[in-house]
C-alpha positions in Angstrom: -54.7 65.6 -18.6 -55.7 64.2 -15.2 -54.4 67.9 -13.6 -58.1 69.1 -14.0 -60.4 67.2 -12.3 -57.9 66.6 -9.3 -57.7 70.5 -8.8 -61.3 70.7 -9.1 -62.0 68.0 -6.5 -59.5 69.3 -4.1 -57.4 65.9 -4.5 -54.1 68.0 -5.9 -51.1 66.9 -4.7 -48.2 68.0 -6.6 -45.9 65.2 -8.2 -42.6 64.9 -7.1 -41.7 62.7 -9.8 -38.9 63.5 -11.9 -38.4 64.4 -15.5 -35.3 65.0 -17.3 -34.7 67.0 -20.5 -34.0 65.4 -23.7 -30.1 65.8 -22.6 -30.4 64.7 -19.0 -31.1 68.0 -17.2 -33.5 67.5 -14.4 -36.1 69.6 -14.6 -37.4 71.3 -11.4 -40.1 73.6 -12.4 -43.7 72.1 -12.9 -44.4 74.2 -16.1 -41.1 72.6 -17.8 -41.8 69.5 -17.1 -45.4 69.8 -18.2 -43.6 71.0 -21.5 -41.7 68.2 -21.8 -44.5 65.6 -21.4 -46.2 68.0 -24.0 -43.0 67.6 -25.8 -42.6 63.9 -25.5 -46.1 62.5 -26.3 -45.8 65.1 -29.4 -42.7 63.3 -30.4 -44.4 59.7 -29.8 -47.8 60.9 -32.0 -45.4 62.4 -35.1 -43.2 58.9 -35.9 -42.7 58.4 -39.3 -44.9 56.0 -41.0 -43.5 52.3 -41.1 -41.8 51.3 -44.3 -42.6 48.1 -44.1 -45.9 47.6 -43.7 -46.7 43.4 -42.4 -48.7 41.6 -44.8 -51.7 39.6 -42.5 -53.0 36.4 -44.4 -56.7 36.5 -44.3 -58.5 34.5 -41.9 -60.6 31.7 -42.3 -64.2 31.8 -41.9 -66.6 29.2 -41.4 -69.3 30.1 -43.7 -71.3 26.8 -43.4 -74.9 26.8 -41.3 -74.6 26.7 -37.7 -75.9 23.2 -36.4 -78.9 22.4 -34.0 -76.2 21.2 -31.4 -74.1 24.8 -32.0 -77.1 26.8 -31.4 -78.1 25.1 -27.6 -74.6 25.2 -27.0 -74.3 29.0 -27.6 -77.3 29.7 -25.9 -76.8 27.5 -22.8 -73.8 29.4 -22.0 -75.4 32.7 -22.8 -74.7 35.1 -19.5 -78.3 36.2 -17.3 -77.0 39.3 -16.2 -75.9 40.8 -19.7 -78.3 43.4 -21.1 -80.9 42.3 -23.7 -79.2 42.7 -27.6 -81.2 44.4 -30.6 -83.6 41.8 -30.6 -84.8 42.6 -27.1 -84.9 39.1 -26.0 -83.4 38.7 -22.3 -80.8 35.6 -22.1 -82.9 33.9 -19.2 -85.9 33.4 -21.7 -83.9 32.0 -24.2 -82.6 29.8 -22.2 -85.8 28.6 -20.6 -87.0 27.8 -24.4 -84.0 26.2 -25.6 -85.7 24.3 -27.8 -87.6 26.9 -29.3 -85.1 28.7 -29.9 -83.2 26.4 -31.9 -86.1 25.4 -33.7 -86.8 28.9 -34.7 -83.3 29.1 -35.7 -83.5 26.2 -38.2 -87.2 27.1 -39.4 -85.5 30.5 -40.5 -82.9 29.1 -41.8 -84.5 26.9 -44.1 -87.3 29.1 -44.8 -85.0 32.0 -46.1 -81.5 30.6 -46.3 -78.1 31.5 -44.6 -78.2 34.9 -45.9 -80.8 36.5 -44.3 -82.1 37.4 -40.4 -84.9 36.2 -39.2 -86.3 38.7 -36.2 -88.7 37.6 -33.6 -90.8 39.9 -34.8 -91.9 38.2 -37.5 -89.7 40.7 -40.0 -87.1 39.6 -42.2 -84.1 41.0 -43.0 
């Protein structure tokens, strides 16, 4: 995969690494041995699917509102340098009007229940 690019930007070096066939014959020419790896990563993408498959419990998912004290939280340790989200709204300004921000928060949430996004742009999702 990698064989490309390194002969392309004169950084080639030829492996001396060595591969064996499946019955323990070293292989000494580079196109058998690219074969093989052809051969083996064939082998590892074709398994046969598991019979047993594991049964995962679900997960439990707090459903209930965040809190005021959630929301400053979460926004206090917001990262500066992390691009702005969908909502366009850079970290550093959020945290400058933490209490805005919460208080927006709970306005939309009372206004149009847990259900629904408030943007802010003023649209509601």
């Amino acid at each position: 995969m990698y064989d490309i690019p390194r002969k392309i930007s004169g950084n080639h070096q030829q492996s001396n690494k060595l591969v064996k066939y499946r019955n323990g014959i070293l292989l000494t020419i580079h196109e058998e041995q690219i074969n093989r790896w052809k051969e083996h990563f064939e082998q590892l993408r074709n398994q046969p699917e598991p019979k047993i498959i594991p049964v995962i419990p679900a997960a439990h998912i707090d459903t209930e509102p965040l809190t005021s004290g959630e929301i400053s939280k979460t926004i206090r340790l917001l990262n500066n340098t992390k691009t702005v989200g969908a909502d366009g709204i850079p970290a550093g300004i959020l945290k400058a009007g933490v209490n805005t921000s919460v208080g927006s928060y709970e306005y939309c949430q009372n206004a149009y229940g847990k259900r629904r996004k408030c943007h802010g742009n003023g649209k509601v999702t």
